[in-house]
N, CA, C and O atoms as CSV, one atom per row, in Angstrom:
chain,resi,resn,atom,element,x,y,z
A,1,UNK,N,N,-16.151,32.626,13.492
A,1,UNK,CA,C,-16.535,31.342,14.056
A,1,UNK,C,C,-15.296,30.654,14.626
A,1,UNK,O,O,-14.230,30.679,14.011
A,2,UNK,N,N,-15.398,30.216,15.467
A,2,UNK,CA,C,-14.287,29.306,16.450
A,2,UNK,C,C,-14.353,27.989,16.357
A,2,UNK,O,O,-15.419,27.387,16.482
A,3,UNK,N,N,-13.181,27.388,16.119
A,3,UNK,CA,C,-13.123,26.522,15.865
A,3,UNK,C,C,-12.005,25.374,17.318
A,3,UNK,O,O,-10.792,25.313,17.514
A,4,UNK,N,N,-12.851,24.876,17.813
A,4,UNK,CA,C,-11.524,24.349,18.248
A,4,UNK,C,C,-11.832,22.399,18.461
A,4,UNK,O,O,-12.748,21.641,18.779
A,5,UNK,N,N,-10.215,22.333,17.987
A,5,UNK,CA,C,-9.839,21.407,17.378
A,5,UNK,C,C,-9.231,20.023,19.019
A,5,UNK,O,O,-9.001,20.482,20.138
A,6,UNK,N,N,-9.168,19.248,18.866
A,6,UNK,CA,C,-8.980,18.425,20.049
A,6,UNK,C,C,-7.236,17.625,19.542
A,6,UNK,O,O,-7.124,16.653,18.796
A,7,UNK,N,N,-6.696,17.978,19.851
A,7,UNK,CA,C,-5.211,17.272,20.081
A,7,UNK,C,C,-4.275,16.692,21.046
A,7,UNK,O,O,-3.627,17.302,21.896
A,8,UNK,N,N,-4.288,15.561,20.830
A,8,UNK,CA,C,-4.027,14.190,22.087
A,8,UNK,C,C,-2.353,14.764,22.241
A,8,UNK,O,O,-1.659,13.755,22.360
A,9,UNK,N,N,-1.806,15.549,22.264
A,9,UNK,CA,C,-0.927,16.497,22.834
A,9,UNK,C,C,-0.463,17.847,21.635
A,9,UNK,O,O,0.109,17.961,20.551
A,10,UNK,N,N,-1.328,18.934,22.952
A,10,UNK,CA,C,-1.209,19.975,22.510
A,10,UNK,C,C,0.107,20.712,21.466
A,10,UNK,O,O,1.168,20.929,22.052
A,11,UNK,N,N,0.032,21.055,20.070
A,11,UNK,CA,C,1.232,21.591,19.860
A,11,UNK,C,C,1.685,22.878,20.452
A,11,UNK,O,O,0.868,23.458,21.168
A,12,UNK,N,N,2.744,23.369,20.288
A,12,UNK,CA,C,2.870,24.522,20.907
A,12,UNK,C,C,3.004,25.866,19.815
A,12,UNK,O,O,2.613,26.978,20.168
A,13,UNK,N,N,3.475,25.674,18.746
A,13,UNK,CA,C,3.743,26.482,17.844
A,13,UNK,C,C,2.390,26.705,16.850
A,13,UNK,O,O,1.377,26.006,16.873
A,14,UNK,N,N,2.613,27.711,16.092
A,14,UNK,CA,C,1.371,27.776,14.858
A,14,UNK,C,C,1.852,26.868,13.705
A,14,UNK,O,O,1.096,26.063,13.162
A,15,UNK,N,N,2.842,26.996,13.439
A,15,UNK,CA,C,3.200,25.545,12.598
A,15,UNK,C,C,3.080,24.269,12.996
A,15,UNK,O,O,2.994,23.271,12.279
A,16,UNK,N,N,3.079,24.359,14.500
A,16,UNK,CA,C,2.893,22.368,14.312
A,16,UNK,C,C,1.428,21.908,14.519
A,16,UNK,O,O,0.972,20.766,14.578
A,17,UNK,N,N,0.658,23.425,14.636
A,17,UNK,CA,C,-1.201,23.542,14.649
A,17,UNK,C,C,-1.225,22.865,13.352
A,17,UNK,O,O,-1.749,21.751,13.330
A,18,UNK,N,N,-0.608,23.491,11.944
A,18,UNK,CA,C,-0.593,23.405,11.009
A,18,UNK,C,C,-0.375,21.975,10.257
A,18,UNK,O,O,-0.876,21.415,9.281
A,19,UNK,N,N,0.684,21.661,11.269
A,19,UNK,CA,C,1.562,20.357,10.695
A,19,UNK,C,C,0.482,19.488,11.172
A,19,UNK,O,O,-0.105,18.884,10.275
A,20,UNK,N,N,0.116,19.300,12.270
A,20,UNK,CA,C,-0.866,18.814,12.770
A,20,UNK,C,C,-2.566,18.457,11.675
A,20,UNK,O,O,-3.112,17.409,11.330
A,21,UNK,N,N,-2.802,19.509,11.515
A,21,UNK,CA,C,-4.047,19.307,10.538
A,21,UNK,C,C,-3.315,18.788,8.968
A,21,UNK,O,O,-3.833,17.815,8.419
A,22,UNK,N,N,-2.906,19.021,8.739
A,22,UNK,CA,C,-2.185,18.226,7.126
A,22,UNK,C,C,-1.424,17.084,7.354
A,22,UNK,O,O,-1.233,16.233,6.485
A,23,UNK,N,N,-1.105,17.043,8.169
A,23,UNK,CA,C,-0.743,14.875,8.667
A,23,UNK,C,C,-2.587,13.943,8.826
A,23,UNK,O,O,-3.000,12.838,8.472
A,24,UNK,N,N,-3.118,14.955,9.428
A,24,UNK,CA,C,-4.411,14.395,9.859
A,24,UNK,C,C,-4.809,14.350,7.867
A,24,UNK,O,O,-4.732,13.261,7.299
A,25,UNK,N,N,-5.078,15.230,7.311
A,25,UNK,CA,C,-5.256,14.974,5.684
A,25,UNK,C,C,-4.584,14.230,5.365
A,25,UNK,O,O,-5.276,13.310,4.929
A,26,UNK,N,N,-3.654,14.013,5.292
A,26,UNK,CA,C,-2.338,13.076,4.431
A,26,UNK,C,C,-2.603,11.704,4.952
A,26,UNK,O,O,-2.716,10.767,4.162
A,27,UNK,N,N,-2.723,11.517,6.405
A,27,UNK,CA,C,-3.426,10.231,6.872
A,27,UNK,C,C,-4.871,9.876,6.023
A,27,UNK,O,O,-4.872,8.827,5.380
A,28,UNK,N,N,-5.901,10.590,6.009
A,28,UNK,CA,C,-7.247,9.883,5.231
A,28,UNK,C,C,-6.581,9.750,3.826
A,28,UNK,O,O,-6.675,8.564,3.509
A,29,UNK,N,N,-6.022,10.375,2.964
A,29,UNK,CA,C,-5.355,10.170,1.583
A,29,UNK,C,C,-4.741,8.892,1.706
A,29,UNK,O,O,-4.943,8.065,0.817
A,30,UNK,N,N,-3.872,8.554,2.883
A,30,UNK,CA,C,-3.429,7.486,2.489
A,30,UNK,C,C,-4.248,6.081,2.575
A,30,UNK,O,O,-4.487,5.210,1.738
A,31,UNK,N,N,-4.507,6.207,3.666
A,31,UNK,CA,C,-5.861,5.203,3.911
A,31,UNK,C,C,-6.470,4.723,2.920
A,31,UNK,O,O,-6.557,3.511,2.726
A,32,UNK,N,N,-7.308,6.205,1.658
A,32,UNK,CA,C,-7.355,5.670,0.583
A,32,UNK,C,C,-6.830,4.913,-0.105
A,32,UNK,O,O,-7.426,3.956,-0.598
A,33,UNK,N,N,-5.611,5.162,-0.294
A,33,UNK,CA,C,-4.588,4.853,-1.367
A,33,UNK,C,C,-4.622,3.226,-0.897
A,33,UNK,O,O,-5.004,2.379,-1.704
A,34,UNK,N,N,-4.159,2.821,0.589
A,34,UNK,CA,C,-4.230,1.915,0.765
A,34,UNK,C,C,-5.138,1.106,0.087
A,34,UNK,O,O,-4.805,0.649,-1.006
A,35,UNK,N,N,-6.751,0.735,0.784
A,35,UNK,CA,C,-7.644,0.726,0.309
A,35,UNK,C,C,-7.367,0.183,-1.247
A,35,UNK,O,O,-7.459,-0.989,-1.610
A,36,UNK,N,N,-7.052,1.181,-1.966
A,36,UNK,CA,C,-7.180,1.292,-3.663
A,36,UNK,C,C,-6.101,-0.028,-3.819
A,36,UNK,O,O,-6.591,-0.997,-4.401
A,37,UNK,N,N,-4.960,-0.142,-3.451
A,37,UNK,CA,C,-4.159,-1.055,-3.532
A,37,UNK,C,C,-4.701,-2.192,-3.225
A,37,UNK,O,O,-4.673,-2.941,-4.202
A,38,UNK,N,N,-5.285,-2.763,-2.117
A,38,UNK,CA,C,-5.754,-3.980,-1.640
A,38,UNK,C,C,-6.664,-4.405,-2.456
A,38,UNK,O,O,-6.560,-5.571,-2.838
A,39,UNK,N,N,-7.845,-3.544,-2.961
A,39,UNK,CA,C,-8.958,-3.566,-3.971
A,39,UNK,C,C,-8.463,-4.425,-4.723
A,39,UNK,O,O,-8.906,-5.571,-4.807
A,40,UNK,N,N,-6.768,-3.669,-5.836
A,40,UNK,CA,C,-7.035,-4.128,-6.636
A,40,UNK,C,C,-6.377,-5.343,-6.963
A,40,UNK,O,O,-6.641,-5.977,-7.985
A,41,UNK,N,N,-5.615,-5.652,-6.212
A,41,UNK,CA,C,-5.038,-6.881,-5.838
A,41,UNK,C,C,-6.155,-7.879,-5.514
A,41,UNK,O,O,-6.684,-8.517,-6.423
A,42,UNK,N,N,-6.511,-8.019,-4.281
A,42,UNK,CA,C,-8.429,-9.073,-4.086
A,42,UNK,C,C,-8.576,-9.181,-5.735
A,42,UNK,O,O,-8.290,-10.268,-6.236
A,43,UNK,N,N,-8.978,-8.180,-6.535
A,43,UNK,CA,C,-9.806,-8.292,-8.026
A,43,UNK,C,C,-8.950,-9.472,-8.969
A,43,UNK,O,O,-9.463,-10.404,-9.589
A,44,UNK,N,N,-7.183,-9.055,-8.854
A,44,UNK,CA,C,-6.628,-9.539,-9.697
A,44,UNK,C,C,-6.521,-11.001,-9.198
A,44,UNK,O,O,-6.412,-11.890,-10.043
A,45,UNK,N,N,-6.542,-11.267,-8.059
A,45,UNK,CA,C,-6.509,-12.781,-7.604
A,45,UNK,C,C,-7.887,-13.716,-7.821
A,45,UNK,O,O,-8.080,-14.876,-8.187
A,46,UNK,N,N,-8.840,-12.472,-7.354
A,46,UNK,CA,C,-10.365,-13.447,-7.742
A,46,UNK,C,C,-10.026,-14.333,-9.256
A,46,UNK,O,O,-9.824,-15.519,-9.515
A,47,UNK,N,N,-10.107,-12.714,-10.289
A,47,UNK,CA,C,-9.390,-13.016,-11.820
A,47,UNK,C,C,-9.047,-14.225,-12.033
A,47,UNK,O,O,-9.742,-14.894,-12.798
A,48,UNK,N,N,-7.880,-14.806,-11.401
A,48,UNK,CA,C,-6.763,-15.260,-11.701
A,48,UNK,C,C,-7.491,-16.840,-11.350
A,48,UNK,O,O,-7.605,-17.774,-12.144
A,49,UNK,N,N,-7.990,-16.787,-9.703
A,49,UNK,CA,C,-8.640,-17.914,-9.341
A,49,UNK,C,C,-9.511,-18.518,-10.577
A,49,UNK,O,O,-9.214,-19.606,-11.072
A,50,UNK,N,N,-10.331,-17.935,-10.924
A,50,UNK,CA,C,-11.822,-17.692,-11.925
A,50,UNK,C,C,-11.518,-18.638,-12.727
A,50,UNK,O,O,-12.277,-19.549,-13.057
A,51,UNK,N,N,-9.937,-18.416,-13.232
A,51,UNK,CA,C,-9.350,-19.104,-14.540
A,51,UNK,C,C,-9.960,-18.625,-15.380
A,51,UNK,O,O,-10.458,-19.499,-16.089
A,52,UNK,N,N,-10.351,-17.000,-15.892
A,52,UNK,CA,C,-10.706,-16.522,-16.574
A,52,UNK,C,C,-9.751,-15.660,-17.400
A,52,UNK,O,O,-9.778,-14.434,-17.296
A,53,UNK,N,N,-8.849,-16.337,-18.277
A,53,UNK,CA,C,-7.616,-15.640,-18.272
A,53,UNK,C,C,-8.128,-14.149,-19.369
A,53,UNK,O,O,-7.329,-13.241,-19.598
A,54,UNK,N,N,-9.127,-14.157,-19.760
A,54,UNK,CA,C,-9.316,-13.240,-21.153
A,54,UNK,C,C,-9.582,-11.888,-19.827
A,54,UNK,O,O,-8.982,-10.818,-19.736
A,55,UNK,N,N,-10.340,-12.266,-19.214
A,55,UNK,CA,C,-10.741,-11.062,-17.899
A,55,UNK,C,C,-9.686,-10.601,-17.386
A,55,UNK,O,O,-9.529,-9.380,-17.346
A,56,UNK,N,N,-8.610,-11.578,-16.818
A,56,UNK,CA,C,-7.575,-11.582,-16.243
A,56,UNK,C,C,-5.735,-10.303,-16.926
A,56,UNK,O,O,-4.912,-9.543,-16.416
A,57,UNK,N,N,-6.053,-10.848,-18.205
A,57,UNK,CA,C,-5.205,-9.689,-18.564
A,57,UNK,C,C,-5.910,-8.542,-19.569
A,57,UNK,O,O,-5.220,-7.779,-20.246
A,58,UNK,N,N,-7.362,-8.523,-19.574
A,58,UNK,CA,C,-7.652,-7.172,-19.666
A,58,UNK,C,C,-7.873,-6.513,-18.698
A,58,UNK,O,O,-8.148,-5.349,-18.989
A,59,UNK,N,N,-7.881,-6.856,-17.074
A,59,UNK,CA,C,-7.808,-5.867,-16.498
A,59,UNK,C,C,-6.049,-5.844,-15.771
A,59,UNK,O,O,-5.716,-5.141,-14.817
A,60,UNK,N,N,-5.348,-6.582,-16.354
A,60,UNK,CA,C,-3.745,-6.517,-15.838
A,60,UNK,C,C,-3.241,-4.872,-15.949
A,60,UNK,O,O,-2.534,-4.343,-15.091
A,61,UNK,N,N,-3.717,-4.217,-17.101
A,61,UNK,CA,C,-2.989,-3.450,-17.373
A,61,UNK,C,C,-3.567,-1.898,-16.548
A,61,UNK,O,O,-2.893,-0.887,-16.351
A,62,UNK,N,N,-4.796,-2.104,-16.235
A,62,UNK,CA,C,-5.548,-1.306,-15.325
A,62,UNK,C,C,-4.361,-1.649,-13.389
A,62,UNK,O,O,-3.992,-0.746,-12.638
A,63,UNK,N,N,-4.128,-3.032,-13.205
A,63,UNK,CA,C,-3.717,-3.833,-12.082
A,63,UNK,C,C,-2.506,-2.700,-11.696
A,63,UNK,O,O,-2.250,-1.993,-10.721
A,64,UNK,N,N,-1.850,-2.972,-13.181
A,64,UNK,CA,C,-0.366,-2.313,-13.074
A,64,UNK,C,C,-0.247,-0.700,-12.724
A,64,UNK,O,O,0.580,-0.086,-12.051
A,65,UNK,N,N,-1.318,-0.307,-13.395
A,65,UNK,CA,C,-1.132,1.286,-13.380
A,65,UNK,C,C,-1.869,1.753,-11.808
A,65,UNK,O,O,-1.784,2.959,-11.577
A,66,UNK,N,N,-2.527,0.957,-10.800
A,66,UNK,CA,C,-2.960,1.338,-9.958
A,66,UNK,C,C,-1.586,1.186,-8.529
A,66,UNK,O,O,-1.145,1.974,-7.693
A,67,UNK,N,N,-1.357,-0.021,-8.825
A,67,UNK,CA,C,0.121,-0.262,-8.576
A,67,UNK,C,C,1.134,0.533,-8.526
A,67,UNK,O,O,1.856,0.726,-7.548
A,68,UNK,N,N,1.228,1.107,-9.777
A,68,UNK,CA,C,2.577,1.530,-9.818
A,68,UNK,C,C,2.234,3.418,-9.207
A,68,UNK,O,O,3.042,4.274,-8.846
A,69,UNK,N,N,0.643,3.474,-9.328
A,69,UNK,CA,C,0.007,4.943,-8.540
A,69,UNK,C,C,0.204,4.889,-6.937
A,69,UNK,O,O,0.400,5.842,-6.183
A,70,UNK,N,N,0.106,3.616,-6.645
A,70,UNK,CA,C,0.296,3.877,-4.922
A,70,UNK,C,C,1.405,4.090,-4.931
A,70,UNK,O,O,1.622,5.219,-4.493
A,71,UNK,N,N,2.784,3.270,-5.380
A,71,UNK,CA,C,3.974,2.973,-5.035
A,71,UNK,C,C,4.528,4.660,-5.598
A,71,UNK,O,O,5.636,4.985,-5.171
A,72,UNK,N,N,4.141,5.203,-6.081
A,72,UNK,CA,C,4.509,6.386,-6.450
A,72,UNK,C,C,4.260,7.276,-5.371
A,72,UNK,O,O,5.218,7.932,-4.961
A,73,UNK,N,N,3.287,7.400,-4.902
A,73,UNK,CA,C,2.590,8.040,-3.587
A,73,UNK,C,C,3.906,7.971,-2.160
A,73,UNK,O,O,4.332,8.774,-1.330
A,74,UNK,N,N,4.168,6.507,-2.522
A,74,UNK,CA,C,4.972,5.995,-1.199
A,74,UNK,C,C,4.036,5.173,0.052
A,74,UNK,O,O,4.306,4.848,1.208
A,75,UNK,N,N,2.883,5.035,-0.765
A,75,UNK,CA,C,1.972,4.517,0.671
A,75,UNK,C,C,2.830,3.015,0.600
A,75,UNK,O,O,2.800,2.455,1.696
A,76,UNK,N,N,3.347,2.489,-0.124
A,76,UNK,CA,C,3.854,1.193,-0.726
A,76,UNK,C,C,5.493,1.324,-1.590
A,76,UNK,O,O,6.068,2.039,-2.412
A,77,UNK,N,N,5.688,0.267,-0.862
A,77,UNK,CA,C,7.724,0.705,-2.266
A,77,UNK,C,C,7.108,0.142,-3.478
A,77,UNK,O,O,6.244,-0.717,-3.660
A,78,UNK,N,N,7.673,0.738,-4.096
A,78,UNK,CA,C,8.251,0.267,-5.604
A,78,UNK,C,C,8.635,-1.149,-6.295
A,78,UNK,O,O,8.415,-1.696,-7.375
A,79,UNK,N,N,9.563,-1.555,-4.682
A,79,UNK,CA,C,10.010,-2.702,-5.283
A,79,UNK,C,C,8.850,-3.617,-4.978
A,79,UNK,O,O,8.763,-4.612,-5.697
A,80,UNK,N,N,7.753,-3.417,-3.836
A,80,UNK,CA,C,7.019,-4.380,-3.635
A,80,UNK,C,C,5.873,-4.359,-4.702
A,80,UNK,O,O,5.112,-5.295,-4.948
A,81,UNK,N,N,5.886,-3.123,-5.292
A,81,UNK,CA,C,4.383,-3.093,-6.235
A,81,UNK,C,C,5.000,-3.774,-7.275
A,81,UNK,O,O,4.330,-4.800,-7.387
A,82,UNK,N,N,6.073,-3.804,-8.270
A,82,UNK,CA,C,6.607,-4.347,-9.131
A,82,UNK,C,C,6.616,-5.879,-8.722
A,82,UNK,O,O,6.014,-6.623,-9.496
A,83,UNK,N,N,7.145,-6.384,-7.744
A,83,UNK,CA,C,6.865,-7.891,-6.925
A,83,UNK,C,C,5.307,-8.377,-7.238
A,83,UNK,O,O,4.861,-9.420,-7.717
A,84,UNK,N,N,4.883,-7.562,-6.913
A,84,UNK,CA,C,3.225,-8.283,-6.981
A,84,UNK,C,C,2.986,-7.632,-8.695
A,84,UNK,O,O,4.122,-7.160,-8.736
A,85,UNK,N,N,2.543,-7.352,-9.744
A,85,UNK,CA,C,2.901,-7.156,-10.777
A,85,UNK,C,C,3.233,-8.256,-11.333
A,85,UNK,O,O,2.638,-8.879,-12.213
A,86,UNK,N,N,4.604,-8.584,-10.583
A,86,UNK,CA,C,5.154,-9.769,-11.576
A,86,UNK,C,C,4.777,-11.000,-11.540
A,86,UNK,O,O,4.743,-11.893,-12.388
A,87,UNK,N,N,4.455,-10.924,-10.285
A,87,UNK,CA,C,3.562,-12.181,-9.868
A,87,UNK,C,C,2.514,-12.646,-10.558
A,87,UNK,O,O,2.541,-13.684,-11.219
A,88,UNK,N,N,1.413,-11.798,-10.418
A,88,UNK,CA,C,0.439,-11.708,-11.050
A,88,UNK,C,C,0.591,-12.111,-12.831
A,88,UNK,O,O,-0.366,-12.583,-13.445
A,89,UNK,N,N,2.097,-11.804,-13.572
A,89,UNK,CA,C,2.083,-11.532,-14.796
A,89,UNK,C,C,2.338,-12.920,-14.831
A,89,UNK,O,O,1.548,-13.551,-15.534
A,90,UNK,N,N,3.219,-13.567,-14.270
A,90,UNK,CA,C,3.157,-15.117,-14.189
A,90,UNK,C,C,2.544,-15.625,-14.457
A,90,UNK,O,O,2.683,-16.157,-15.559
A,91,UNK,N,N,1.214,-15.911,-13.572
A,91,UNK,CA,C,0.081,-16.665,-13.254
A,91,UNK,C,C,-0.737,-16.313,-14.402
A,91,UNK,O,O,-1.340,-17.265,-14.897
A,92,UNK,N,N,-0.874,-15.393,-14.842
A,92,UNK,CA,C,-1.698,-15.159,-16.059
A,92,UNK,C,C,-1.816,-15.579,-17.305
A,92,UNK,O,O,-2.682,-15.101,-18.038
């Protein structure tokens, strides 16, 4: 079966066919990741708004570990996921 694939400039090599389709994956992964980050940030601010503080730091520790999963990824630094983290630990 044939497959052919549409690329807004042709590669020339079989590796950059390659490189080509696993950037295109690595792009929807990140997207996710994104996504997952923004989620859970929106949640922790609703939280926080709510003045529901008992809600608020039982799901902190869920906040942190999703956090510190993107920034690991690299979709996000480190120093900024720890920034918002701390923020959040403030207000709480």
């Amino acid at each position: 079966m044939l497959r052919y694939i549409h690329f807004k400039n042709m590669p020339n090599t079989k590796s950059a066919i390659r490189r080509v389709r696993r950037v295109k994956k690595q792009t929807q992964i990140n997207r996710i990741r994104k996504s997952k980050f923004k989620k859970a940030i929106k949640e922790m601010d609703l939280l926080i708004r709510s003045k529901d503080k008992a809600k608020a730091k039982k799901y902190y520790s869920k906040f942190q570990s999703i956090l510190m999963q993107v920034a690991k990824s690299g979709v996000i630094s480190k120093k900024m996921a720890s920034r918002k983290i701390s923020r959040a630990s403030k207000k709480i």
